[in-house]
ChimeraX commands (.cxc) that place a marker at each C-alpha (Angstrom):
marker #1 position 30.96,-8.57,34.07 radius 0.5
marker #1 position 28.17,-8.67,31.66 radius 0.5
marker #1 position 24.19,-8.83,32.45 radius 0.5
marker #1 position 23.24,-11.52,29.48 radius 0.5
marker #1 position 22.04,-13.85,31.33 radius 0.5
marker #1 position 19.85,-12.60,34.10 radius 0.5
marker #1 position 18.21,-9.91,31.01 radius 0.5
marker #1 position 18.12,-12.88,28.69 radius 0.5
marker #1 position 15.99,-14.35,31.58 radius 0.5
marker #1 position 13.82,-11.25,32.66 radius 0.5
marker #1 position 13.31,-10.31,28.55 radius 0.5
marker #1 position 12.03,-13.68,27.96 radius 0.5
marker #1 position 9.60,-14.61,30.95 radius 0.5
marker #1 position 8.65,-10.76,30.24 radius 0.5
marker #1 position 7.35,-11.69,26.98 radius 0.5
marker #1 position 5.47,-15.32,28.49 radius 0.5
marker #1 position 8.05,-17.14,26.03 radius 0.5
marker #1 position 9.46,-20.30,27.37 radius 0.5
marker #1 position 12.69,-21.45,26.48 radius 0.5
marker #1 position 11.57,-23.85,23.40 radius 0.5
marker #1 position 9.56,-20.90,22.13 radius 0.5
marker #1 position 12.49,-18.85,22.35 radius 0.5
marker #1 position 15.02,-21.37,21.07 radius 0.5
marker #1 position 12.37,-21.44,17.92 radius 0.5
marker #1 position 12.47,-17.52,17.42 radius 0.5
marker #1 position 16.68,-17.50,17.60 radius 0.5
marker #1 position 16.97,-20.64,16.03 radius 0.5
marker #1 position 18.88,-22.22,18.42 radius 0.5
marker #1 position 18.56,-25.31,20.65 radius 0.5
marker #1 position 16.47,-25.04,24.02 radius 0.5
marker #1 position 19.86,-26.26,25.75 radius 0.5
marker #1 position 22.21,-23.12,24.86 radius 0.5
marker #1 position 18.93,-20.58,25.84 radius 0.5
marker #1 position 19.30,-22.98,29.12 radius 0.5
marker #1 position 23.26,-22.53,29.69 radius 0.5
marker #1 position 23.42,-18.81,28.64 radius 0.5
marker #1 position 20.47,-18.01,31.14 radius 0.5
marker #1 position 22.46,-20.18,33.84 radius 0.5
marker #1 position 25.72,-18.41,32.43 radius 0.5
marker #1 position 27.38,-21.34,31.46 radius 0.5
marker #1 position 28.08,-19.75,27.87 radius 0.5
marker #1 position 28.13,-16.27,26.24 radius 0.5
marker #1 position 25.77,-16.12,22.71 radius 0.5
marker #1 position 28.59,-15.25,19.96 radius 0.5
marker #1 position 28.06,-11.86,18.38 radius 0.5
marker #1 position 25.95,-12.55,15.56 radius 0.5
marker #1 position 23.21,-14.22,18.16 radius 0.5
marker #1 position 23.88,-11.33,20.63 radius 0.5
marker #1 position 22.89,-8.87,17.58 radius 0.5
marker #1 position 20.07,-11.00,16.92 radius 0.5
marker #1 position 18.44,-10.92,20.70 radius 0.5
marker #1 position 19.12,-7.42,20.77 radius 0.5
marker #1 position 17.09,-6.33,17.75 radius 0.5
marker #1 position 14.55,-8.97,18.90 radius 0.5
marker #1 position 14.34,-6.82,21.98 radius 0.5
marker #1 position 14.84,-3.37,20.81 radius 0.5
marker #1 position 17.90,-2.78,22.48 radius 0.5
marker #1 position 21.35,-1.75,21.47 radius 0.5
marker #1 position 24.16,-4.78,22.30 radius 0.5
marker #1 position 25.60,-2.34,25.01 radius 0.5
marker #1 position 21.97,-2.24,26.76 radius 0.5
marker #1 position 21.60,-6.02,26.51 radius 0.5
marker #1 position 24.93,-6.38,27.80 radius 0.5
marker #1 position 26.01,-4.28,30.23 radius 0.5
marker #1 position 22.54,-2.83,31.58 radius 0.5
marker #1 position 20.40,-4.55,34.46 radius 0.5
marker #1 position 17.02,-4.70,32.67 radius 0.5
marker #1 position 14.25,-4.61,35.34 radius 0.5
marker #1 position 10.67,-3.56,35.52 radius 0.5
marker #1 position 12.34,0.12,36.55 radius 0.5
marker #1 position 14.63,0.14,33.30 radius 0.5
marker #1 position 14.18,2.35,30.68 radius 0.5
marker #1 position 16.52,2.77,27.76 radius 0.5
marker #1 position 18.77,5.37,26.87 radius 0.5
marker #1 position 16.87,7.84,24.50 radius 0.5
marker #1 position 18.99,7.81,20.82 radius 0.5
marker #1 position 20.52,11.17,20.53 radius 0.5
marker #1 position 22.83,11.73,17.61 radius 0.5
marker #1 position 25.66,10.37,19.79 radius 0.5
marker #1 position 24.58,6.71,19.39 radius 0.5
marker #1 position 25.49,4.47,16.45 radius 0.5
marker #1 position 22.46,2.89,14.98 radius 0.5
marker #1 position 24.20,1.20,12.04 radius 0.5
marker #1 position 24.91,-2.42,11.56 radius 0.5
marker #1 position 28.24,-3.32,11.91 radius 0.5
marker #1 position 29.62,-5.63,9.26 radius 0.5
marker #1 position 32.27,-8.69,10.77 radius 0.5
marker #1 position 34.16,-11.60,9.82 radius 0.5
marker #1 position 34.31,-15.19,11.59 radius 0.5
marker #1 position 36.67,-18.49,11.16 radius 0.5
marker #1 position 35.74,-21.72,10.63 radius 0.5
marker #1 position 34.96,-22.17,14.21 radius 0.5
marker #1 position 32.42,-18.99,13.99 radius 0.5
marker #1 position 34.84,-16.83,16.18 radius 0.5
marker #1 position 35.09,-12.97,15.32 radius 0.5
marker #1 position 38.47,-12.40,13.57 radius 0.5
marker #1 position 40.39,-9.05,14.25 radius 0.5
marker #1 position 40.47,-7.24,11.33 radius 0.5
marker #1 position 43.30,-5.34,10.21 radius 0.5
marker #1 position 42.96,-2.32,8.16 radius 0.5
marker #1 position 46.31,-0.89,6.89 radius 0.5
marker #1 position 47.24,2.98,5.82 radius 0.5
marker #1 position 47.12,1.50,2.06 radius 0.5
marker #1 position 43.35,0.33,2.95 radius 0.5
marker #1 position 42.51,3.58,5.23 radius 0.5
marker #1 position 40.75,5.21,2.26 radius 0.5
marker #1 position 38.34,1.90,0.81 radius 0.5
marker #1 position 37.69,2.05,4.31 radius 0.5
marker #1 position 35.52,4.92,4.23 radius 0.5
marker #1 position 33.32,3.03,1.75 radius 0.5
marker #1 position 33.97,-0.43,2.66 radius 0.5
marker #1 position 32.97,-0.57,6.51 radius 0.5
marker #1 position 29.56,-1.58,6.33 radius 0.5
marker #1 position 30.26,-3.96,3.24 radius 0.5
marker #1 position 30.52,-7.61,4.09 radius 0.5
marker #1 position 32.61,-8.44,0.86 radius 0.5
marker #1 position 35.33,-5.20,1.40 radius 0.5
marker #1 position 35.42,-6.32,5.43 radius 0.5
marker #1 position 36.00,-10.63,4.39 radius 0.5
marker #1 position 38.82,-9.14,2.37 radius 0.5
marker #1 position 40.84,-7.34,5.08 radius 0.5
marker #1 position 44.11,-9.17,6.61 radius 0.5
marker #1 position 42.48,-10.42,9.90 radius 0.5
marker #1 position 44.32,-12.28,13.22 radius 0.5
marker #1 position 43.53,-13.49,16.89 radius 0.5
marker #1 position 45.18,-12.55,19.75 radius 0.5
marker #1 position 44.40,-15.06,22.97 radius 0.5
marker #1 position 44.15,-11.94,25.48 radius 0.5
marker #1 position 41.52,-12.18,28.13 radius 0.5
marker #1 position 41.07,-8.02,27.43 radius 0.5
marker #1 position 39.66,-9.04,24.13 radius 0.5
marker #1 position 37.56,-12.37,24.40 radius 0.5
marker #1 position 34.41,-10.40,24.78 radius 0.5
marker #1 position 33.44,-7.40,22.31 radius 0.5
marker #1 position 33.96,-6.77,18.65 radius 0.5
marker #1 position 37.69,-5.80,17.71 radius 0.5
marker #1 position 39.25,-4.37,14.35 radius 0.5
marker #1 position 42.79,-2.73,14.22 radius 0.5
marker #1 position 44.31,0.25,12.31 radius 0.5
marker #1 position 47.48,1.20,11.15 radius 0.5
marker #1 position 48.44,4.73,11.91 radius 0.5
marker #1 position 51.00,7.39,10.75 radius 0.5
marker #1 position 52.04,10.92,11.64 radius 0.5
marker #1 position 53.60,11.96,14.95 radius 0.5
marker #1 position 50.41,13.31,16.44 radius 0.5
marker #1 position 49.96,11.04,19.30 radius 0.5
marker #1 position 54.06,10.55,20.75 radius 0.5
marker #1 position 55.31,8.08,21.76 radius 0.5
marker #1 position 53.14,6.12,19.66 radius 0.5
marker #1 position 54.71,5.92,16.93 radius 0.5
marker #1 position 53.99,6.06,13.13 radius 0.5
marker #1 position 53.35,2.82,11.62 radius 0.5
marker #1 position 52.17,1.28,14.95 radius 0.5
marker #1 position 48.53,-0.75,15.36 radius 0.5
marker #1 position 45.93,0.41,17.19 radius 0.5
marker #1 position 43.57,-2.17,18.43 radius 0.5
marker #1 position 40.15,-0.80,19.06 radius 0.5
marker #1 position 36.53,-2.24,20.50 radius 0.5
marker #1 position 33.70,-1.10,18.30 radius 0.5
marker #1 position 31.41,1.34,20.35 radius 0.5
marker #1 position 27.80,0.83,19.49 radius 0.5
marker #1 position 26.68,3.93,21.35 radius 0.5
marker #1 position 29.20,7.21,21.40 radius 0.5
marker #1 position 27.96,8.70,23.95 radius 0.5
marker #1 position 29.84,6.57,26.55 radius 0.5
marker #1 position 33.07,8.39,25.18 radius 0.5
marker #1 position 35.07,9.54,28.05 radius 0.5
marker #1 position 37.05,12.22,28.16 radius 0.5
marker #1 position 41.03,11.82,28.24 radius 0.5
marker #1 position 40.78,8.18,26.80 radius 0.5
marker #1 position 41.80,7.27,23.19 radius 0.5
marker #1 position 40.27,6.75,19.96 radius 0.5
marker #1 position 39.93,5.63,16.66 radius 0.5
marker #1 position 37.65,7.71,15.20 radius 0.5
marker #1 position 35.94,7.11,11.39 radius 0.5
marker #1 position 35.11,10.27,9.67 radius 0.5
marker #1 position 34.23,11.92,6.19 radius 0.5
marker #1 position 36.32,14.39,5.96 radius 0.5
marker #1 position 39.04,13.39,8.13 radius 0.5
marker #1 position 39.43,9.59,7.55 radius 0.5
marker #1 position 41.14,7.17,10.09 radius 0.5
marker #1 position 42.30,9.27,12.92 radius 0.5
marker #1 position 43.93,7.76,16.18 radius 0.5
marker #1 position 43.18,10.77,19.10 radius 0.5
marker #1 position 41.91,11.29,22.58 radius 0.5
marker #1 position 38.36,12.48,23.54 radius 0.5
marker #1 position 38.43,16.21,24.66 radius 0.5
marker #1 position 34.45,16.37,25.53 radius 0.5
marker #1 position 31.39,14.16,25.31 radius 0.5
marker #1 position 28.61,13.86,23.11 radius 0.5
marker #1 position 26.44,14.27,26.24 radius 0.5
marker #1 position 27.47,17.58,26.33 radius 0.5
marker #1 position 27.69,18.91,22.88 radius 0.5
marker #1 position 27.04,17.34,19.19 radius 0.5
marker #1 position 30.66,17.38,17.92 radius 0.5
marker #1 position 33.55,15.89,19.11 radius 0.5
marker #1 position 36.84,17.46,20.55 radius 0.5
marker #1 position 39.79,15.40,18.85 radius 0.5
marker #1 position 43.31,16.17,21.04 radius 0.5
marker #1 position 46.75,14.92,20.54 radius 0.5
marker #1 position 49.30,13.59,23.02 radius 0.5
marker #1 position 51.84,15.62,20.88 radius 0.5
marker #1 position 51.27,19.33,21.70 radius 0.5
marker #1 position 52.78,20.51,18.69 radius 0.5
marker #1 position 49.20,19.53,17.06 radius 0.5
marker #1 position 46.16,21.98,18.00 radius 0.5
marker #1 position 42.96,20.42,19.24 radius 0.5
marker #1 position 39.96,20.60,17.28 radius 0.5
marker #1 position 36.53,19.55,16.59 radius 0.5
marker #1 position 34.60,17.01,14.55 radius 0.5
marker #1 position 31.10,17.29,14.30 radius 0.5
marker #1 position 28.90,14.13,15.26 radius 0.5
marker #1 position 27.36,13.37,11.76 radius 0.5
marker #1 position 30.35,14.09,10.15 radius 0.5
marker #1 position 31.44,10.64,12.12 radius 0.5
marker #1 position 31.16,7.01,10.63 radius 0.5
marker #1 position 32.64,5.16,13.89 radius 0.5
marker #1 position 34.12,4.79,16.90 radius 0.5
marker #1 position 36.64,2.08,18.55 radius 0.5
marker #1 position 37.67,2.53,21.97 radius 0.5
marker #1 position 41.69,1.76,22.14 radius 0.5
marker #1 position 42.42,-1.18,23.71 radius 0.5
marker #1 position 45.69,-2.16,23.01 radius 0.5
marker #1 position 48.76,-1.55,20.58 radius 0.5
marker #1 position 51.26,-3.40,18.21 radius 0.5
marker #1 position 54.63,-1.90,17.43 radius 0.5
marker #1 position 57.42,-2.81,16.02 radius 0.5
marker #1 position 59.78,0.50,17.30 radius 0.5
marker #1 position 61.32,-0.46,20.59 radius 0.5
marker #1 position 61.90,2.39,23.43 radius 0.5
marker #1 position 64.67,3.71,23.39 radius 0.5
marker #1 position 67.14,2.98,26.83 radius 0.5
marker #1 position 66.90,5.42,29.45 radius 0.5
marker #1 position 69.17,8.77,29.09 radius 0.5
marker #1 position 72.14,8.59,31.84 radius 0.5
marker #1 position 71.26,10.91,34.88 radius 0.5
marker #1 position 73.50,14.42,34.71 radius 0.5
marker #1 position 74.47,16.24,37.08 radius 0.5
marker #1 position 72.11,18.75,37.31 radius 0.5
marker #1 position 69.52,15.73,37.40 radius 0.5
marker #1 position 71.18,14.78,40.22 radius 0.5
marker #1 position 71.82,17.67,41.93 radius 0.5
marker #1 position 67.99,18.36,41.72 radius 0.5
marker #1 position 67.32,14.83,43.15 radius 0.5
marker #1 position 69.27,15.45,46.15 radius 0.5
marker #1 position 67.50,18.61,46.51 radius 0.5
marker #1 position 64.09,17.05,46.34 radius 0.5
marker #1 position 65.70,14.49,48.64 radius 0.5
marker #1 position 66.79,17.19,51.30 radius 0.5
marker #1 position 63.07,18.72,51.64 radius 0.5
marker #1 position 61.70,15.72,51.93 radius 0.5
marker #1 position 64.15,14.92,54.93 radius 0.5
marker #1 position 63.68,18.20,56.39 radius 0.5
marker #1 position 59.52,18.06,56.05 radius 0.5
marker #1 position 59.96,14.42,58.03 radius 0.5
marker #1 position 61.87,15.78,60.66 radius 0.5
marker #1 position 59.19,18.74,61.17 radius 0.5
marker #1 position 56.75,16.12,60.99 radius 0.5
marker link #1:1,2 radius 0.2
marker link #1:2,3 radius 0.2
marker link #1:3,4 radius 0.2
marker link #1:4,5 radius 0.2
marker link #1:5,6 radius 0.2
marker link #1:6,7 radius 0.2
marker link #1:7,8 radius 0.2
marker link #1:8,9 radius 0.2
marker link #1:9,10 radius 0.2
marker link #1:10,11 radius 0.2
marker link #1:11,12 radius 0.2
marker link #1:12,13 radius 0.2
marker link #1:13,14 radius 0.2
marker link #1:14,15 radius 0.2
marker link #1:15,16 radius 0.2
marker link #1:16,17 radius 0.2
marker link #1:17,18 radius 0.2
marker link #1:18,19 radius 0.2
marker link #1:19,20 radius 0.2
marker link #1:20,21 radius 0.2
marker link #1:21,22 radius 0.2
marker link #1:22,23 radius 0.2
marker link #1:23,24 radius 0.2
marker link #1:24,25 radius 0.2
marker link #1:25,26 radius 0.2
marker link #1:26,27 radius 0.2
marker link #1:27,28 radius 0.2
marker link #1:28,29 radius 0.2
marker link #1:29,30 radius 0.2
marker link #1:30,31 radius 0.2
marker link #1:31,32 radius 0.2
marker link #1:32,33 radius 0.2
marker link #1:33,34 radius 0.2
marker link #1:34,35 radius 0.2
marker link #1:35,36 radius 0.2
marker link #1:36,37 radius 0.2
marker link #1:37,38 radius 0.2
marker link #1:38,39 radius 0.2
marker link #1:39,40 radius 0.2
marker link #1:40,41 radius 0.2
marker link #1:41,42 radius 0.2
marker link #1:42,43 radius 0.2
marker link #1:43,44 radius 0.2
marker link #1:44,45 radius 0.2
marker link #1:45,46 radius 0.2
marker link #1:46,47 radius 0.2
marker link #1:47,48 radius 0.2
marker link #1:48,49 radius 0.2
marker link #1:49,50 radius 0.2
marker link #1:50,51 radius 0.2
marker link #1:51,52 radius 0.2
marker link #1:52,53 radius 0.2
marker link #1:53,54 radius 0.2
marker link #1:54,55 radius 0.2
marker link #1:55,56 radius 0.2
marker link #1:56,57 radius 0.2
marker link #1:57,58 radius 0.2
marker link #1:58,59 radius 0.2
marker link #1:59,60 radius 0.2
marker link #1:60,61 radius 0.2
marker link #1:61,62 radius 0.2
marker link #1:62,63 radius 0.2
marker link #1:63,64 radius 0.2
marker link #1:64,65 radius 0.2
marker link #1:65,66 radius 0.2
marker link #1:66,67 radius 0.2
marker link #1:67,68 radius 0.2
marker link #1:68,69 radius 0.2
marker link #1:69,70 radius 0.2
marker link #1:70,71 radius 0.2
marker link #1:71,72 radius 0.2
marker link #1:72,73 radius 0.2
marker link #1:73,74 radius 0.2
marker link #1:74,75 radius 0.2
marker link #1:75,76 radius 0.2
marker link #1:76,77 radius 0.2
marker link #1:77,78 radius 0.2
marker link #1:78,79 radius 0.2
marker link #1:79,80 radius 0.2
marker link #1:80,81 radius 0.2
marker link #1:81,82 radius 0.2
marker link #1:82,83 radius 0.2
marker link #1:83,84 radius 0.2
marker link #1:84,85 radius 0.2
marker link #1:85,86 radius 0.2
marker link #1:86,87 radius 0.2
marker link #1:87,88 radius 0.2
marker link #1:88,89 radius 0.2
marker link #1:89,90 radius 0.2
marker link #1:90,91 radius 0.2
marker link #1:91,92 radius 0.2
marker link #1:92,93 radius 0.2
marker link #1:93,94 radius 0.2
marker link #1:94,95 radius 0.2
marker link #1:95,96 radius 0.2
marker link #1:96,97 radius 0.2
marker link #1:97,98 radius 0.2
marker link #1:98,99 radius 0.2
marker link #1:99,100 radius 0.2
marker link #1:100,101 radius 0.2
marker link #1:101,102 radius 0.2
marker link #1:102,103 radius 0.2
marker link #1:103,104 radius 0.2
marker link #1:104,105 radius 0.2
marker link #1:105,106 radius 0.2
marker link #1:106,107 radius 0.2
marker link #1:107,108 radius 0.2
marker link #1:108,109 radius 0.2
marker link #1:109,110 radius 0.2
marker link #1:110,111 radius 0.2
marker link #1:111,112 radius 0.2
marker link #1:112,113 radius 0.2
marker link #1:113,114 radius 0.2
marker link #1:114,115 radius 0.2
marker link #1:115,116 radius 0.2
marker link #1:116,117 radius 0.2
marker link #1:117,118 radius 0.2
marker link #1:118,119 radius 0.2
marker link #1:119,120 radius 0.2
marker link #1:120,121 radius 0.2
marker link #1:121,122 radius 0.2
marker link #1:122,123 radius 0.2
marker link #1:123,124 radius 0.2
marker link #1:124,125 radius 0.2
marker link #1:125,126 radius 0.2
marker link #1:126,127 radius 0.2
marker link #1:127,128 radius 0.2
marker link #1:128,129 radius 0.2
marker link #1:129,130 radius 0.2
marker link #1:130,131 radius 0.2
marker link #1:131,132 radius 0.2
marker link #1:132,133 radius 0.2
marker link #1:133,134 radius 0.2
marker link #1:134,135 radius 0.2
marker link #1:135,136 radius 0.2
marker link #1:136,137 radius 0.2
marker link #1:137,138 radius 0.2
marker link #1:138,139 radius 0.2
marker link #1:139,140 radius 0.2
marker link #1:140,141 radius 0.2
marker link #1:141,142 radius 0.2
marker link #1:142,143 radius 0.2
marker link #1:143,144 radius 0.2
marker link #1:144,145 radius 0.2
marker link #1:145,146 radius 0.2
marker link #1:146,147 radius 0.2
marker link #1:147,148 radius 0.2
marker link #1:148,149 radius 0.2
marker link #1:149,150 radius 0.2
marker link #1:150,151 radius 0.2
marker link #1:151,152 radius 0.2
marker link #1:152,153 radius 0.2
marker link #1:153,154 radius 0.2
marker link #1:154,155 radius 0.2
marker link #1:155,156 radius 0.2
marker link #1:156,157 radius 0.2
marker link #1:157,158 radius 0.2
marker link #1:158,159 radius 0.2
marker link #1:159,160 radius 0.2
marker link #1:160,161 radius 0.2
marker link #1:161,162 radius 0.2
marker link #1:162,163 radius 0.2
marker link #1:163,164 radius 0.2
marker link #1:164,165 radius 0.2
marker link #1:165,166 radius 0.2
marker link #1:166,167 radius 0.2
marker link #1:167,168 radius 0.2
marker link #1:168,169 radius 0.2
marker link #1:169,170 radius 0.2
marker link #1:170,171 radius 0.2
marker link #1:171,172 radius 0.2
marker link #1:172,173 radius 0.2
marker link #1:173,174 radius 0.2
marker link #1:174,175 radius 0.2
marker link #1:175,176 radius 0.2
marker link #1:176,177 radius 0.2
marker link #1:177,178 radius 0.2
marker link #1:178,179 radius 0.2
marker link #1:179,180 radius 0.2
marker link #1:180,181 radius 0.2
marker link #1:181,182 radius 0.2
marker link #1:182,183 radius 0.2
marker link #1:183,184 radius 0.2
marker link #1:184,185 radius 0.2
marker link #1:185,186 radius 0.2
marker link #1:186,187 radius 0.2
marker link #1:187,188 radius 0.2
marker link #1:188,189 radius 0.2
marker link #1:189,190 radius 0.2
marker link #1:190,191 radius 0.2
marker link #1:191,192 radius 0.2
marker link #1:192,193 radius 0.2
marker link #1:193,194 radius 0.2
marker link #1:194,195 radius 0.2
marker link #1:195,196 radius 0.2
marker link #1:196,197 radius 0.2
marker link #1:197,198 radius 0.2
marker link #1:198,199 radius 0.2
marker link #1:199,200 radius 0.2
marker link #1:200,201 radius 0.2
marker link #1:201,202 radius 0.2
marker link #1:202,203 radius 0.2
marker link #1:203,204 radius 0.2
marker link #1:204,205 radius 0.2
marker link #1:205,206 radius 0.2
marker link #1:206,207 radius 0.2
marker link #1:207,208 radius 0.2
marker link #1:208,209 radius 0.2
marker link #1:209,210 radius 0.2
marker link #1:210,211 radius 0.2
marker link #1:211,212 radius 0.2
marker link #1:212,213 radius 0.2
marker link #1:213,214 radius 0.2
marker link #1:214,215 radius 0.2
marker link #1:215,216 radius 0.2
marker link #1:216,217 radius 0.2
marker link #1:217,218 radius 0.2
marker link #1:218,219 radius 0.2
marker link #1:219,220 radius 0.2
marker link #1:220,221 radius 0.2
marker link #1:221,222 radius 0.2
marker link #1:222,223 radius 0.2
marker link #1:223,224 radius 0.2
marker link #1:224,225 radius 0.2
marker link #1:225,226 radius 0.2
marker link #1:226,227 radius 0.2
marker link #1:227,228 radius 0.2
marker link #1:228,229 radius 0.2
marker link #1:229,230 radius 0.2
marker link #1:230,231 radius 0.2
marker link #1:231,232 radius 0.2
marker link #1:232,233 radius 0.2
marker link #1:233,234 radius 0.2
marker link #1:234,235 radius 0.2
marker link #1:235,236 radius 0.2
marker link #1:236,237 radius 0.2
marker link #1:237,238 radius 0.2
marker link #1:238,239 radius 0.2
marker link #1:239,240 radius 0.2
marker link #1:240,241 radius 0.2
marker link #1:241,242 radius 0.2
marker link #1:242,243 radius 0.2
marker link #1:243,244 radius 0.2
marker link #1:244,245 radius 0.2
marker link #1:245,246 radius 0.2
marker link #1:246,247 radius 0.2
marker link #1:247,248 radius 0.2
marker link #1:248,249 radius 0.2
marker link #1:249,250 radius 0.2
marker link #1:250,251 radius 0.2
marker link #1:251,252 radius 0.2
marker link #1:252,253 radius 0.2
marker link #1:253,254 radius 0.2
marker link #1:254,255 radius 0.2
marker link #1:255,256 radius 0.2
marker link #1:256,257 radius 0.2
marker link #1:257,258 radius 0.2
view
């Protein structure tokens, strides 16, 4: 659950601002800086960017932080991601998913923080609760590296405006340099060190390591689209049966004990 209204609240009584004089600086109407304060509404990205510069703050401190008098921000180490990230909206002003194929993979490099290259990317909307809130774009991927995924699947990921709330295990798309679009879990933190352990779920592929300003960006994975089905489940044989009785048997024996 996000913290936009009760810091949208403290930030502006903080600064002796009442809600007209607010509603002025935004350029909104005194009525939504009265029903996102209440938390009747969420601002839409654009105005959430907006407060947050207004305020000095990242969008994941003005979200998810409880600003108090005893807050103090996170100090910007080379793990957070001070750029601006460049979106799309419909005709109702709601973020599209944007899709970024293998074929687009490389412009992408160039393109990601150019309105015009990012408004000409295929782009969708998925009614999941998972991803009403947050800023989504999805890649294609290829290779075998990360099985059972497989090649040609989507990977939808949430853009992560600081990196240093990577967590290790989880999975990535990460925007690099030298490597490109890459589709990996998180072997260490930026907390820790300033380059970033990439690992595969297929163990055929080695580990190894990015280093931080060799990275563009970073989306968390959130969810996937693919078009292989799994396959059935292999028939049991009789050694997998004969070692299920035998786990079976101790299990028995351990109860009886018991």
């Amino acid at each position: 659950m996000s913290n936009i209204s009760s810091n949208l609240k403290y930030l502006r009584k903080k600064n002796s601002h009442t809600q007209q004089q607010f509603a002025d600086i935004m350029g909104i109407k005194r009525s939504l800086v009265g029903a996102y304060e209440e938390d009747r509404a969420e601002p839409k990205y654009e105005l959430l960017k907006k407060i947050a510069e207004h305020y000095e703050l990242t969008i994941d401190e003005f979200i998810n932080e409880q600003i108090t008098d005893k807050w103090k921000p996170q100090l910007k180490s080379q793990g957070t991601n001070l750029r601006i990230l460049s979106i799309s909206v419909d005709s109702q002003d709601n973020e599209n998913i944007e899709m970024v194929p293998v074929k687009a993979s490389a412009g992408y490099l160039n393109g990601f923080s150019d309105p015009e290259f990012i408004k000409d990317l295929p782009k969708f909307h998925l009614p999941l609760p998972s991803l009403n809130h947050g800023t989504f774009r999805a890649f294609e991927i290829m290779g075998d590296s990360m099985l059972p995924i497989q090649p040609g699947s989507v990977i939808i990921g949430e853009y992560m405006d600081n990196w240093n709330d990577v967590k290790i295990g989880e999975t990535y798309i990460i925007i690099s340099k030298n490597e490109g679009v890459v589709y990996k879990r998180a072997g260490n933190r930026f907390k820790e060190k300033k380059e970033l352990k990439l690992v595969s779920d297929n163990k055929l592929y080695d580990p190894y390591l990015i280093p931080a300003d060799d990275i563009l960006e970073i989306w968390k994975a959130k969810a996937f689209i693919s078009t292989s089905l799994p396959d059935p489940a292999p028939e049991p044989t009789i050694e997998t049966l004969s070692n299920m009785m035998s786990q079976m048997q101790k299990s028995l024996s351990q109860l009886n004990k018991n």
